[in-house]
C-alpha positions in Angstrom: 128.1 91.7 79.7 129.3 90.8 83.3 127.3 93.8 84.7 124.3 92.0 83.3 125.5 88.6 84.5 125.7 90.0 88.0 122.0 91.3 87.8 120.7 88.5 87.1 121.9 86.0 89.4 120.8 88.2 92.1 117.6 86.0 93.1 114.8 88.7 93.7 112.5 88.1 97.2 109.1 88.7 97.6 108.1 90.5 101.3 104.2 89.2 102.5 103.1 91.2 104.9 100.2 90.6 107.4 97.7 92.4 109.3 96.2 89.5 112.4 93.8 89.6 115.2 94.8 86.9 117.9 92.3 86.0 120.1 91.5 83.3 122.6 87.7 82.1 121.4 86.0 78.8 122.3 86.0 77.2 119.1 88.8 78.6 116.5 88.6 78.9 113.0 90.9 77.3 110.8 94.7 79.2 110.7 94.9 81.6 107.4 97.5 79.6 104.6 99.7 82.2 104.9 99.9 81.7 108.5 99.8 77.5 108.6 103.9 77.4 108.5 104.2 79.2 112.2 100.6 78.4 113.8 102.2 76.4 116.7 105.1 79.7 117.3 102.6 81.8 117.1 100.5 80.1 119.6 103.4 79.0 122.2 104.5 83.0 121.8 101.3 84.9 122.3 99.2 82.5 123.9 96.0 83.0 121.4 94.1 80.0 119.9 92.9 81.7 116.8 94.9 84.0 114.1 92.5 86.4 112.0 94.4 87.5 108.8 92.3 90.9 108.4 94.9 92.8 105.8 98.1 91.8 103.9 99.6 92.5 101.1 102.9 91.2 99.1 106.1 93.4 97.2 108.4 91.8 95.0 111.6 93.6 96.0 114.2 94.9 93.0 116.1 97.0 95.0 115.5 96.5 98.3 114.5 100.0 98.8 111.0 99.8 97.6 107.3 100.7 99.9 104.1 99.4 100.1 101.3 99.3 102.5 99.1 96.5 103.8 95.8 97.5 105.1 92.4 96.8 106.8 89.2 98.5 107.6 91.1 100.0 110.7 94.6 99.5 110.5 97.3 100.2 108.0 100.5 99.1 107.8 103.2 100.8 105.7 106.4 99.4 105.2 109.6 101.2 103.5 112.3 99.0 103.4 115.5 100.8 103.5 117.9 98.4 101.9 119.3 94.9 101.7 122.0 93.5 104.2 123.9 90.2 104.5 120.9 88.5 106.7 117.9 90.2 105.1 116.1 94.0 104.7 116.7 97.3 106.9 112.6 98.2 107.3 110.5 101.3 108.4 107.2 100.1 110.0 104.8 103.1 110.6 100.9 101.4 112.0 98.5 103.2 111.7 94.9 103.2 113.1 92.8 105.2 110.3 95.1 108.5 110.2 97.0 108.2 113.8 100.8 106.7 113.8 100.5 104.2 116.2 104.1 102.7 116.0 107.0 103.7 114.4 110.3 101.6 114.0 112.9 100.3 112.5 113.8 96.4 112.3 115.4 94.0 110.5 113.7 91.7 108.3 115.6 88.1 108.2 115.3 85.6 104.9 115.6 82.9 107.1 112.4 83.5 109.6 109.0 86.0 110.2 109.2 89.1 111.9 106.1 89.2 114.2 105.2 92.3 116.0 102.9 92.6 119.1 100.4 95.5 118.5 98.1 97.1 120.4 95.0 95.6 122.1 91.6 95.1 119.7 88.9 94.2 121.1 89.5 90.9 123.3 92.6 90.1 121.0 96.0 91.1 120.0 96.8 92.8 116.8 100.2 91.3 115.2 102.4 92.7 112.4 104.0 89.4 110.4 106.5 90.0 107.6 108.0 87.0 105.7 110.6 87.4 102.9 109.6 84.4 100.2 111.2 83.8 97.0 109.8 85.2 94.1 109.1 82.2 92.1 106.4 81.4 95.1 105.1 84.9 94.7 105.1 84.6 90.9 103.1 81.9 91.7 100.6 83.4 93.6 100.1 85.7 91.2 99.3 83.9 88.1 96.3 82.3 90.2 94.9 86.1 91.0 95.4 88.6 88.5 96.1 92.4 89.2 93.6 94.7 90.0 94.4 98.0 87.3 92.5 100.5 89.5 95.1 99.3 92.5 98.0 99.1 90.9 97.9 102.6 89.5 96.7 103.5 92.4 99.6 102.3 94.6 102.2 103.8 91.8 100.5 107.6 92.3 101.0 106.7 96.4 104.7 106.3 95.5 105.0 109.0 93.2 103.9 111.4 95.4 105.8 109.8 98.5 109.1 110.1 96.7 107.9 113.9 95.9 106.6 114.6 99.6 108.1 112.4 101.9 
């Protein structure tokens, strides 16, 4: 009983990850919601007036050791996070740009603030990696308002299935 107890007061987070094209353009179009909580940090850093949210995607996170990919006509980015620590997750970022690594890292994912990544140059803008952990009642949230897609989620469980076979 006090091994169950322990489970469940761990509060489960949520990871949203976010594929964006900043670019400087005479008249920007409204910031993405995901985005609206850092719009002014994200300008003041990176100097761009308009945020594109071109691929995202969101993980509820058990164990802290799950993977999941976020993706765009272009770009993909797959994240493996490694395990929790006191301040947040241990990540693995590979980008990719159709089948080419682009970037490969490790960082450190805080609960209190993003993790915003400058990529490489597209087009006249900037792509940028954002990671946010959220609580998983906002995610749960989310969720209720868009149901799941079958096709993807099997999908994504035969991409980990064979990832765990063939690393």
């Amino acid at each position: 009983m006090l091994a169950v107890g322990v489970v469940s007061s761990h509060a489960a987070h949520a990871v949203w990850s976010g594929l964006v094209i900043a670019e400087n353009v005479p008249q920007p179009a409204a910031i993405p919601p995901e985005l609206t909580q850092f719009e002014q940090t994200l300008k003041d850093l990176f100097g761009y007036n308009q945020f594109e949210l071109i691929g995202q995607s969101s993980k509820t996170l058990k164990t802290g050791e799950e993977d999941w990919l976020a993706a765009s006509k272009y770009f993909a980015l797959h994240v493996d996070a490694r395990g929790e620590n006191d301040a947040g997750y241990t990540l693995n970022l590979k980008l990719y740009k159709e089948k080419d690594v682009l970037l490969e890292t490790d960082a450190n994912l805080s609960r209190s603030s993003p993790l915003v990544i400058k990529g490489p140059q597209v087009g006249s803008g900037q792509l940028l990696l954002v990671l946010v952990v959220k609580d998983d009642a906002q995610m749960h949230r989310r969720r209720r308002a868009e149901p799941a897609n079958p096709i993807s989620a099997g999908f994504n469980r035969l991409r980990r299935a064979i990832h765990r076979i063939i690393p």
